[in-house]
N, C-alpha and C positions, 0 to 999 in steps of 0.2 A: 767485234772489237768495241769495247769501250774508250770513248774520248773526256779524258779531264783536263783541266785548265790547273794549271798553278802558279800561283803570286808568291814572291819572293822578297824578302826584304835582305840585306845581305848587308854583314860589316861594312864602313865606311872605306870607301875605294877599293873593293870586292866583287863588285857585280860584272866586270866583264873576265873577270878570274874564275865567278862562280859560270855565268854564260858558257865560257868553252868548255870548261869542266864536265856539265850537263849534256852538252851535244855530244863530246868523243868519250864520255862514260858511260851515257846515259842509253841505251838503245832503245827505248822507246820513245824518249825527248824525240819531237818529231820538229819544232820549232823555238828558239826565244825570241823573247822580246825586252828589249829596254822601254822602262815606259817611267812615265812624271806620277808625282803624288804619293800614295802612302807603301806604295812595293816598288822595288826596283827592277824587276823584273817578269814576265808570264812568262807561263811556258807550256806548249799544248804536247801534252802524250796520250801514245793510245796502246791500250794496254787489251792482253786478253779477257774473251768474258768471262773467265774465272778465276780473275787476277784480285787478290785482295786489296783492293787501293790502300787502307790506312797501311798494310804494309809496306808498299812500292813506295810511298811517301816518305814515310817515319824512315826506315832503311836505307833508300837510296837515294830521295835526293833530300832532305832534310841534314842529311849525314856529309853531305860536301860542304869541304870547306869552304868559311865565311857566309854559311847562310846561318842567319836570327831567328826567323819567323819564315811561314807557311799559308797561304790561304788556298783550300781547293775547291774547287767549282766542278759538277759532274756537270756534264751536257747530256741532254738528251737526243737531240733527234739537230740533223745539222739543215738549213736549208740555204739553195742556192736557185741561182737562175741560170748557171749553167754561165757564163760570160766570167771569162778571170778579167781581172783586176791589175 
């Protein structure tokens, strides 16, 4: 599996419109998040490893409505200590 991150900026008063959108459209959206500053939203998917990201992007969530902009983030390698949070 690959894990990407993705930043959202979304029309004014759209982001919790774009947020559910993304969860019960999206099956690989595995989380969102509201967050302050220059995106209005993250969003962690995981996708197969032979999954074309700039397509899963550009297609399906760039294409829901009231989002602007896109920032994506690949992760590499995830680490933990094993203790949730």
């Amino acid at each position: 599996m690959k894990t990407i991150f993705v930043m959202m900026k979304c029309e004014l008063g759209r982001a919790y419109d774009v947020a559910d959108a993304a969860v019960m459209k999206v099956e690989e959206v595995s989380e969102v998040y509201s967050t302050s500053g220059q995106y209005d939203l993250l969003m962690k998917c995981y996708l197969p490893e032979n999954a074309d990201i700039g397509r899963f992007v550009t297609e399906k969530l760039q294409t829901l409505p009231g989002v602007k902009d896109t920032f994506t983030i690949i992760a590499f390698k995830a680490f933990s200590d094993g203790a949730s949070v």
